[in-house]
Backbone as numpy.savetxt, mean C-alpha at the origin, in Angstrom:
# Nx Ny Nz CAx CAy CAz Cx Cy Cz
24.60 -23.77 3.21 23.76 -22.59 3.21 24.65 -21.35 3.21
24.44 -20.67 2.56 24.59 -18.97 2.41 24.68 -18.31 3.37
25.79 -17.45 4.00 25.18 -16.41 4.63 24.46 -15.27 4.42
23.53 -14.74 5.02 22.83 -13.42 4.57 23.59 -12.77 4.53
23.03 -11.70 3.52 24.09 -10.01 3.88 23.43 -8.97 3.99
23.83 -8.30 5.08 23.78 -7.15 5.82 24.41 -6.18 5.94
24.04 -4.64 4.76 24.99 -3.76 4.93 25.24 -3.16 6.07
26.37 -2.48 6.09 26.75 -1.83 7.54 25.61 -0.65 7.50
25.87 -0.38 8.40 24.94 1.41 8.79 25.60 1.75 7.69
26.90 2.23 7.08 27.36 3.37 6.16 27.22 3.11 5.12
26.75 1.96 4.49 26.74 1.24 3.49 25.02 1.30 3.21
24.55 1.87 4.01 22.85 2.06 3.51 22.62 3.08 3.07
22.02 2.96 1.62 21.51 3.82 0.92 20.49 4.71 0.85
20.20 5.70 0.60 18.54 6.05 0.86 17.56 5.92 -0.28
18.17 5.44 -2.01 17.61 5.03 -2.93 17.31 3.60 -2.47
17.73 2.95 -1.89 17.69 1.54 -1.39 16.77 1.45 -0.73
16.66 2.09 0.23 15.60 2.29 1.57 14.37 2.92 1.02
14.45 4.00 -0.26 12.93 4.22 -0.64 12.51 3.36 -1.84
13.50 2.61 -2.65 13.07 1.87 -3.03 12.20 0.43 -2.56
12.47 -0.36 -1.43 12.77 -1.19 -1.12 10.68 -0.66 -0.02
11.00 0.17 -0.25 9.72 0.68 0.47 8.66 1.12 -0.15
8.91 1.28 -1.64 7.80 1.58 -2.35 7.13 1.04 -2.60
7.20 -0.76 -2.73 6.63 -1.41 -2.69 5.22 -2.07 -1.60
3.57 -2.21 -2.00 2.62 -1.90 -1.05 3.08 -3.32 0.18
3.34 -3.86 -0.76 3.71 -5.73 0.20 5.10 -5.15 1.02
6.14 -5.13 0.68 7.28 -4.32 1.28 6.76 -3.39 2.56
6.04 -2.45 2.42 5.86 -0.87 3.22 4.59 -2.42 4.26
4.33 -2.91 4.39 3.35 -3.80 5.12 3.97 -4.57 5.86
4.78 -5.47 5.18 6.01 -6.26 6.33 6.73 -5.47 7.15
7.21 -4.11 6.58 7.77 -2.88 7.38 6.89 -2.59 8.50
5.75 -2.17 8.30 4.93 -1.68 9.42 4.87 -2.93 10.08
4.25 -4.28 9.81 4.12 -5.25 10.79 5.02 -5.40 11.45
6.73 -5.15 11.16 7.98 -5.38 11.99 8.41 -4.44 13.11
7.19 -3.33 12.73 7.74 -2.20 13.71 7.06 -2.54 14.63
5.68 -3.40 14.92 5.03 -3.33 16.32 5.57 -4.76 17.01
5.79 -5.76 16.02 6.24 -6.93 16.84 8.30 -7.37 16.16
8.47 -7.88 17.55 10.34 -8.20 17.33 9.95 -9.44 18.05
11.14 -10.23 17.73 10.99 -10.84 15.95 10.16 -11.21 15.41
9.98 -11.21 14.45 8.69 -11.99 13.41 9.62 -13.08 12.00
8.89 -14.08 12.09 8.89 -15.04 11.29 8.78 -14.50 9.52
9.37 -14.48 8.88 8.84 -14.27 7.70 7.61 -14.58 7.15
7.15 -15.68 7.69 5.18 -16.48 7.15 4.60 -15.51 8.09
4.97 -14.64 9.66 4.26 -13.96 10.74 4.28 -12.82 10.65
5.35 -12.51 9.46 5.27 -10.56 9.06 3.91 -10.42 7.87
3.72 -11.55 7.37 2.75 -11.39 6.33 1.57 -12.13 6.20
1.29 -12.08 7.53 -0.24 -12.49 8.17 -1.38 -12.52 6.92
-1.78 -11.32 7.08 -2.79 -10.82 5.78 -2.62 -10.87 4.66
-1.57 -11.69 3.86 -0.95 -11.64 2.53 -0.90 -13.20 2.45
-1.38 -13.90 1.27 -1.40 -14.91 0.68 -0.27 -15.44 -0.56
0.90 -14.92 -0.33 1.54 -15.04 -1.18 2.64 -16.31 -1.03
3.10 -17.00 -2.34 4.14 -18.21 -2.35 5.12 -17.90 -1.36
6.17 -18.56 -1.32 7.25 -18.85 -0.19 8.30 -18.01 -0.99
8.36 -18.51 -2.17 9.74 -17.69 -2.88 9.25 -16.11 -3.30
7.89 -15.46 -3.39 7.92 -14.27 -3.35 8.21 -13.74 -1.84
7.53 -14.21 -1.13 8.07 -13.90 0.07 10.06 -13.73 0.80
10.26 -14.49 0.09 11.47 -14.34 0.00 12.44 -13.55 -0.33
12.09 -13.18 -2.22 12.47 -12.00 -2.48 12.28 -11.01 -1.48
10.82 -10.66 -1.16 10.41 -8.78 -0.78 11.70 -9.41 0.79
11.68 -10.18 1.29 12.40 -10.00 2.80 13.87 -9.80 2.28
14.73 -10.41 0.36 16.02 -10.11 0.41 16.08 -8.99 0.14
15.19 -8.12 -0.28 15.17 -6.61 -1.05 15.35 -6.06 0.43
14.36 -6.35 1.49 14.53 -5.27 2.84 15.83 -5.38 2.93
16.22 -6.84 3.50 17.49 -6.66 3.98 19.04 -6.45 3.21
18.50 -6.35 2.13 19.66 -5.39 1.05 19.66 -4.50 1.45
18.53 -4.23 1.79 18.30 -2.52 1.67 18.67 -1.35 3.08
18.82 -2.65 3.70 19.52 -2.24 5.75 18.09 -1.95 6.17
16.95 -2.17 5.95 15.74 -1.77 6.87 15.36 -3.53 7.67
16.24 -4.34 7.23 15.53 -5.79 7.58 16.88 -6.60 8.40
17.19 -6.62 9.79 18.07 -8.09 10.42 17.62 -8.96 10.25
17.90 -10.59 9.64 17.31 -11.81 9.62 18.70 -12.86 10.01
17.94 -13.24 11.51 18.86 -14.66 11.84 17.92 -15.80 11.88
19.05 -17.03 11.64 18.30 -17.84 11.62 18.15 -18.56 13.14
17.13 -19.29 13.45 16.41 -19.69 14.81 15.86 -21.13 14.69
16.85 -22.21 14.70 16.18 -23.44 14.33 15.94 -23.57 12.91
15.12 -23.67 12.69 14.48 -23.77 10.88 13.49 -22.63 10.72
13.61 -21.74 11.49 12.65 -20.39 11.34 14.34 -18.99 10.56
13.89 -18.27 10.25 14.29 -17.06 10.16 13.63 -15.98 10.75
14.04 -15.68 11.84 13.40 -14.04 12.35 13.69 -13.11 12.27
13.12 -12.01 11.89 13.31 -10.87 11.17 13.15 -9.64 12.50
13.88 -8.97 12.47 13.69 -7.55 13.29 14.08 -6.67 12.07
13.53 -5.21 12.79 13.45 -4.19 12.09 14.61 -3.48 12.17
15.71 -2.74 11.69 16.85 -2.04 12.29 16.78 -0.83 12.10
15.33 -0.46 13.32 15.30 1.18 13.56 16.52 1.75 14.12
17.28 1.23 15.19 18.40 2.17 15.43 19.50 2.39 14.51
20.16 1.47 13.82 20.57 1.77 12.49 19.89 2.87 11.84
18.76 2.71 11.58 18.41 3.62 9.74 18.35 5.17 10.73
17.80 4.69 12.41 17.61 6.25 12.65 18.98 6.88 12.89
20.37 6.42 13.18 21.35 7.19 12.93 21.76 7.26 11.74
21.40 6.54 10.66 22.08 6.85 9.23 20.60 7.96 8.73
19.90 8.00 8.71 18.78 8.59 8.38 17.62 8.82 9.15
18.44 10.14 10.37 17.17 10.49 11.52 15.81 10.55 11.00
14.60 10.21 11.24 13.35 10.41 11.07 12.83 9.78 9.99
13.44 9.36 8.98 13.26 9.16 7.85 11.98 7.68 8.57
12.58 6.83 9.02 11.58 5.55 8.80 10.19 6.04 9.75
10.49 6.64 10.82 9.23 6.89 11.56 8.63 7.83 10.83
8.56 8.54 9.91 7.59 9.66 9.00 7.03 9.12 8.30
8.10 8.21 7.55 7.28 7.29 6.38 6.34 5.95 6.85
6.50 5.25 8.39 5.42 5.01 8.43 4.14 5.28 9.48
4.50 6.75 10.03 3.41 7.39 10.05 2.58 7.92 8.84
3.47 8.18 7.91 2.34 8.47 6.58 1.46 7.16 6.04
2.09 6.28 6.26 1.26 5.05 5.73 0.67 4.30 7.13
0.36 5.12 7.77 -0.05 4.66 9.36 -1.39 3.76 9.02
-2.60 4.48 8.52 -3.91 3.37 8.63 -4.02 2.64 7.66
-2.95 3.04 6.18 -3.25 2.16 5.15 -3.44 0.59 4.87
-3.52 0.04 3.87 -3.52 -1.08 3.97 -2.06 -1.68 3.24
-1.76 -2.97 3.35 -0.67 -3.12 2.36 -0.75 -3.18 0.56
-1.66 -3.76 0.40 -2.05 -3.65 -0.80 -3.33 -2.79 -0.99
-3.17 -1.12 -1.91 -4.14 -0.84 -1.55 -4.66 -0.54 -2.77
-6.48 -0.65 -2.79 -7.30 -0.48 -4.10 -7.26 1.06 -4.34
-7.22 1.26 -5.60 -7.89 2.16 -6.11 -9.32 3.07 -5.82
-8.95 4.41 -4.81 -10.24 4.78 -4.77 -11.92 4.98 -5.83
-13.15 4.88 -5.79 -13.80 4.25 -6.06 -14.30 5.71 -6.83
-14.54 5.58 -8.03 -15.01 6.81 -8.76 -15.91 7.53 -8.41
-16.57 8.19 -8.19 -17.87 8.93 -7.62 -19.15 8.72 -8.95
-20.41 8.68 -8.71 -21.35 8.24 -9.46 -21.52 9.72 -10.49
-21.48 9.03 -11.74 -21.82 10.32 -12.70 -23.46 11.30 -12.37
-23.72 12.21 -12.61 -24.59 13.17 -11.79 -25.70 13.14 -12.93
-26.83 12.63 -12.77 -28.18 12.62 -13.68 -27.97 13.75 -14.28
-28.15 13.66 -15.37 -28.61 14.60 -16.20 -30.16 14.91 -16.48
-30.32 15.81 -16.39 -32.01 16.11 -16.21 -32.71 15.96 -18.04
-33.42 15.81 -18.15 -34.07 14.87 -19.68 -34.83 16.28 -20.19
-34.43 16.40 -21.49 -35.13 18.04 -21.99 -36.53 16.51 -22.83
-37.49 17.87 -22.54 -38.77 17.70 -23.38 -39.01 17.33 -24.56
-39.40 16.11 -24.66 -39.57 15.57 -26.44 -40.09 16.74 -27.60
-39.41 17.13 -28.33 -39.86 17.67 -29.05 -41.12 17.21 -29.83
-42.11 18.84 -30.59 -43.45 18.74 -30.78 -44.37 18.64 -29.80
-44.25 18.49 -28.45 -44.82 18.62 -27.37 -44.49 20.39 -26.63
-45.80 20.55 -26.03 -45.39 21.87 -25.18 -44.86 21.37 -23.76
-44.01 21.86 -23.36 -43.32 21.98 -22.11 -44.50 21.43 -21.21
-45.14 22.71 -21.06 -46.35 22.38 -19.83 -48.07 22.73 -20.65
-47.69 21.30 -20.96 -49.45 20.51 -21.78 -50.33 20.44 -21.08
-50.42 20.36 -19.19 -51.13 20.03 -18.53 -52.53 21.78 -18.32
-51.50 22.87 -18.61 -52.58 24.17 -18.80 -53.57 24.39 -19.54
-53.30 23.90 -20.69 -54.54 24.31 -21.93 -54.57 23.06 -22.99
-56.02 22.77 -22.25 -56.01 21.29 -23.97 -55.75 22.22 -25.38
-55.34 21.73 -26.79 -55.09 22.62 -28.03 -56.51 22.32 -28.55
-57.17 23.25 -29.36 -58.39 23.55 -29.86 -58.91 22.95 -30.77
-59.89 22.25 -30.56 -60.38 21.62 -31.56 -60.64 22.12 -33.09
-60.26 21.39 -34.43 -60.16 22.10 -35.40 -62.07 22.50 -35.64
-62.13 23.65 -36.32 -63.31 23.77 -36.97 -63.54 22.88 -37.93
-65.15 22.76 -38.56 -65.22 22.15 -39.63 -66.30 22.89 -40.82
Protein backbone atom coordinates (compact mmCIF):
# COMPACT_ATOMS: atom_id res chain seq x y z
CA UNK A 1 0.00 0.00 0.00
CA UNK A 2 0.83 3.62 -0.80
CA UNK A 3 1.42 6.18 1.42
CA UNK A 4 -0.93 9.17 1.36
CA UNK A 5 0.33 12.58 0.67
CA UNK A 6 0.02 15.44 2.62
CA UNK A 7 1.23 18.83 1.73
CA UNK A 8 2.99 20.76 4.34
CA UNK A 9 1.18 24.00 5.58
CA UNK A 10 3.60 25.96 2.96
CA UNK A 11 2.98 23.83 0.28
CA UNK A 12 -0.91 24.65 0.31
CA UNK A 13 -2.25 26.41 -2.29
CA UNK A 14 -5.22 28.64 -2.35
CA UNK A 15 -6.15 27.62 -6.13
CA UNK A 16 -6.07 24.13 -4.60
CA UNK A 17 -8.16 24.88 -1.64
CA UNK A 18 -10.83 26.81 -3.84
CA UNK A 19 -10.69 24.46 -6.24
CA UNK A 20 -10.99 21.40 -4.32
CA UNK A 21 -14.04 23.27 -2.74
CA UNK A 22 -15.96 24.17 -5.55
CA UNK A 23 -17.13 21.18 -5.90
CA UNK A 24 -21.14 20.69 -4.25
CA UNK A 25 -20.05 16.86 -3.00
CA UNK A 26 -16.48 18.27 -1.92
CA UNK A 27 -17.90 21.71 0.01
CA UNK A 28 -20.41 18.79 1.91
CA UNK A 29 -17.75 16.33 3.12
CA UNK A 30 -15.99 19.71 4.17
CA UNK A 31 -18.83 20.91 6.21
CA UNK A 32 -19.64 17.34 7.58
CA UNK A 33 -15.78 17.21 8.78
CA UNK A 34 -16.02 20.39 10.50
CA UNK A 35 -18.73 19.26 13.11
CA UNK A 36 -17.52 15.66 13.63
CA UNK A 37 -13.42 14.39 14.12
CA UNK A 38 -12.77 11.75 12.74
CA UNK A 39 -15.07 10.60 10.20
CA UNK A 40 -14.87 7.55 8.08
CA UNK A 41 -14.92 8.32 4.50
CA UNK A 42 -18.58 6.11 3.94
CA UNK A 43 -19.50 8.63 7.54
CA UNK A 44 -18.49 12.02 5.85
CA UNK A 45 -21.01 11.20 3.12
CA UNK A 46 -24.00 10.10 4.96
CA UNK A 47 -26.55 11.77 2.57
CA UNK A 48 -24.71 10.95 -0.68
CA UNK A 49 -25.16 7.68 -2.53
CA UNK A 50 -22.22 7.54 -4.39
CA UNK A 51 -19.62 4.38 -5.55
CA UNK A 52 -16.51 3.74 -3.40
CA UNK A 53 -14.02 4.90 -6.09
CA UNK A 54 -15.84 8.32 -6.56
CA UNK A 55 -15.69 8.69 -3.13
CA UNK A 56 -12.29 8.25 -3.21
CA UNK A 57 -11.29 10.59 -5.69
CA UNK A 58 -13.35 13.81 -3.99
CA UNK A 59 -11.36 12.59 -0.41
CA UNK A 60 -7.74 12.48 -2.80
CA UNK A 61 -8.59 15.98 -4.25
CA UNK A 62 -9.23 17.32 -0.36
CA UNK A 63 -6.27 15.93 0.77
CA UNK A 64 -4.10 17.20 -2.16
CA UNK A 65 -5.46 20.07 -1.54
CA UNK A 66 -4.24 20.35 2.54
CA UNK A 67 -8.02 20.82 3.66
CA UNK A 68 -8.23 16.80 4.38
CA UNK A 69 -5.69 14.50 7.21
CA UNK A 70 -6.45 10.78 6.41
CA UNK A 71 -4.90 7.93 8.64
CA UNK A 72 -5.46 4.75 8.41
CA UNK A 73 -7.35 2.90 11.60
CA UNK A 74 -7.58 -0.85 11.12
CA UNK A 75 -9.28 -1.18 7.67
CA UNK A 76 -11.11 2.20 8.13
CA UNK A 77 -9.47 5.53 6.95
CA UNK A 78 -10.36 8.55 9.14
CA UNK A 79 -10.45 11.72 7.96
CA UNK A 80 -10.07 15.04 10.08
CA UNK A 81 -10.31 18.40 8.88
CA UNK A 82 -6.91 20.55 9.08
CA UNK A 83 -8.46 23.77 10.35
CA UNK A 84 -5.36 24.76 12.22
CA UNK A 85 -3.19 24.36 9.28
CA UNK A 86 -5.35 26.21 6.54
CA UNK A 87 -6.15 28.84 9.44
CA UNK A 88 -2.41 29.78 9.73
CA UNK A 89 -1.68 29.44 6.03
CA UNK A 90 -4.98 31.18 5.17
CA UNK A 91 -6.59 33.08 8.32
CA UNK A 92 -10.41 33.00 7.86
CA UNK A 93 -10.50 31.75 4.64
CA UNK A 94 -12.18 28.14 5.59
CA UNK A 95 -14.53 29.48 8.35
CA UNK A 96 -16.17 32.25 5.79
CA UNK A 97 -16.48 29.88 3.17
CA UNK A 98 -18.34 27.60 5.22
CA UNK A 99 -20.35 29.98 6.85
CA UNK A 100 -21.42 31.06 3.37
CA UNK A 101 -22.50 27.64 2.52
CA UNK A 102 -23.81 27.25 6.15
CA UNK A 103 -27.67 25.96 5.43
CA UNK A 104 -27.01 24.75 1.94
CA UNK A 105 -27.28 21.51 0.76
CA UNK A 106 -24.43 19.47 -0.84
CA UNK A 107 -25.81 18.94 -4.01
CA UNK A 108 -27.90 21.75 -4.76
CA UNK A 109 -31.06 22.11 -7.30
CA UNK A 110 -31.65 24.75 -9.32
CA UNK A 111 -34.00 27.37 -7.98
CA UNK A 112 -37.56 26.84 -9.27
CA UNK A 113 -38.77 29.40 -11.96
CA UNK A 114 -41.63 31.52 -10.83
CA UNK A 115 -45.11 30.83 -12.66
CA UNK A 116 -45.58 32.91 -15.91
CA UNK A 117 -48.35 35.76 -15.00
CA UNK A 118 -51.94 35.21 -16.88
CA UNK A 119 -52.37 37.19 -19.41
CA UNK A 120 -55.77 38.70 -19.42
CA UNK A 121 -57.83 37.46 -22.89
CA UNK A 122 -58.89 40.63 -25.20
CA UNK A 123 -62.53 40.29 -26.59
CA UNK A 124 -63.33 38.16 -29.64
CA UNK A 125 -63.62 40.26 -32.25
CA UNK A 126 -67.21 41.33 -33.98
CA UNK A 127 -68.58 41.21 -30.58
CA UNK A 128 -69.15 44.46 -28.39
CA UNK A 129 -67.08 44.57 -25.32
CA UNK A 130 -70.11 44.97 -23.04
CA UNK A 131 -73.21 43.10 -24.99
CA UNK A 132 -74.89 42.62 -21.73
CA UNK A 133 -76.34 46.76 -22.01
CA UNK A 134 -78.30 46.90 -25.14
CA UNK A 135 -79.77 43.88 -27.17
CA UNK A 136 -78.85 45.21 -31.24
CA UNK A 137 -82.15 46.14 -33.07
CA UNK A 138 -84.14 44.21 -34.77
CA UNK A 139 -83.92 44.69 -38.60
CA UNK A 140 -87.07 46.36 -40.18
CA UNK A 141 -88.98 44.74 -42.83
Amino acid sequence: MRPLHHPAIDDIEMTSVLYALADPVRLGIVRSLSRDHPVSCVGACIGEDLPRATLSRHFDVLRSAGLVNTVKSGTQYLNTLRCDDLERRFPGLLRAILAGAGGSQPARKPPAKPAPKPVAKAPARGRRADASRTPPAKARA
